[in-house]
C-alpha positions in Angstrom: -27.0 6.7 7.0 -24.4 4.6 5.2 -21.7 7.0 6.8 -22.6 6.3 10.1 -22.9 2.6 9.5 -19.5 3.1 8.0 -18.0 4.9 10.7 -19.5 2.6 13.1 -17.3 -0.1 11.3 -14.5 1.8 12.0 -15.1 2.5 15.3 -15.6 -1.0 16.1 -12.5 -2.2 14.0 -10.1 0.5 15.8 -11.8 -0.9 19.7 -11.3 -4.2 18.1 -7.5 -3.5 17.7 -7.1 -1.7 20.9 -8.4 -4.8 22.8 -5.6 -6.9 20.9 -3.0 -4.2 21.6 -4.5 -4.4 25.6 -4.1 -8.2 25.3 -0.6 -7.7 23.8 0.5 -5.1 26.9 -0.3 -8.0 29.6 2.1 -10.2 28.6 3.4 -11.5 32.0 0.1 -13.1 32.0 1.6 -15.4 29.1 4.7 -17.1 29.6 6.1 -17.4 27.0 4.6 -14.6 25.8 7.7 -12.9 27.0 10.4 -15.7 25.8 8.4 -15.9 22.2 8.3 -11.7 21.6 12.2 -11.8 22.3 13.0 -14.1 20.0 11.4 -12.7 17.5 8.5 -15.0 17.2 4.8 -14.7 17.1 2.6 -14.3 20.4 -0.3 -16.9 21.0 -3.8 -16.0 22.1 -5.4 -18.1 24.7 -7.7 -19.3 21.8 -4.4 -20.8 20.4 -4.6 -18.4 17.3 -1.4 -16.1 16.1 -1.8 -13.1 17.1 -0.1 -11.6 13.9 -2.3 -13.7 11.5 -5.7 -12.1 14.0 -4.6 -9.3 13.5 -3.7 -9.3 9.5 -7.1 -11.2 9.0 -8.9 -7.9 11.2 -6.4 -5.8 8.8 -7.7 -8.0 5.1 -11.1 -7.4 6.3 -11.2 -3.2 7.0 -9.2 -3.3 3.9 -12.0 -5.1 1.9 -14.5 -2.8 3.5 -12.7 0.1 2.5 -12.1 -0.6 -1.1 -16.2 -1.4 -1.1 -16.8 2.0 0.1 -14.2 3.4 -2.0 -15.6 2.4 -5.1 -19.2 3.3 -4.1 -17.6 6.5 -3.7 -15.6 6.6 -6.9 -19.3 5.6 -8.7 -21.1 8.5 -6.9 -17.9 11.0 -7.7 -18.0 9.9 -11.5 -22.2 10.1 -12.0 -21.7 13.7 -10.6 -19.7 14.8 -12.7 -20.9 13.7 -15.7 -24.4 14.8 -14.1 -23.2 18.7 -13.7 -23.4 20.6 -16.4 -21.4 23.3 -15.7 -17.3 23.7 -15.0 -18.0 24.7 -11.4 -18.1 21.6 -8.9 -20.4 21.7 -5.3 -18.7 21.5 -2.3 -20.4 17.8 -2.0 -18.5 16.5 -5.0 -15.5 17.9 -3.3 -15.8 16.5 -0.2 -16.5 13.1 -2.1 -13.0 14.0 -3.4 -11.2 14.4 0.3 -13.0 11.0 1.4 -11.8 8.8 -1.8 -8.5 10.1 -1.2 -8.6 9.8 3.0 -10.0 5.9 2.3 -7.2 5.3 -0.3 -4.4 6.5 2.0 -5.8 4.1 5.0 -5.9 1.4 2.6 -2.1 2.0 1.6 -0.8 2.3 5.4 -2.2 -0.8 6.5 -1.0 -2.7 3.7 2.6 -1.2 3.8 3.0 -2.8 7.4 
């Protein structure tokens, strides 16, 4: 259940992003949209906010998420293997594996840009 919450997240973060990317293609609709993006400067919203600083405050927040679930995950991972006897792991403490290491690498790429 708490992956499908979780992917929800996502799902709405990315639609989220891809409405501010939409907003970002109509730019004629913003004068100086146009005048502010050559220069080198930031875009306004109509709400008045920066658009960078939106969409580094969207970017703080997944990235908190993230590193919630990744530490939930790391817990889980860690009471595993310290629950299993035996030197052979399942192919759920594997996968646990894959999706610590998928959530650490989205967690890096948004905060190198």
């Amino acid at each position: 259940m708490k992956q499908w919450i979780g992917r929800g997240a996502v799902v709405l973060s990315l639609a989220a992003l891809g409405s501010l990317a939409v907003s970002q293609e109509s730019v004629p609709n913003f004068p100086n949209a146009r005048e502010a993006e050559r220069e080198g400067g930031d875009i306004s919203l109509p709400s008045g906010k920066s658009q960078r600083d939106e969409i580094l405050r969207i970017e703080r927040e997944r990235n908190i998420k993230d590193a919630a679930e990744l530490a939930e995950l790391a817990d889980q991972l860690k009471e595993e293997i310290e629950k299993n006897d035996r030197f052979v792991f399942s192919i759920s403490t594997l996968k646990k594996t894959d999706e610590i290491e998928k959530l650490a690498k989205r967690i890096r790429s948004r905060m190198r840009h």
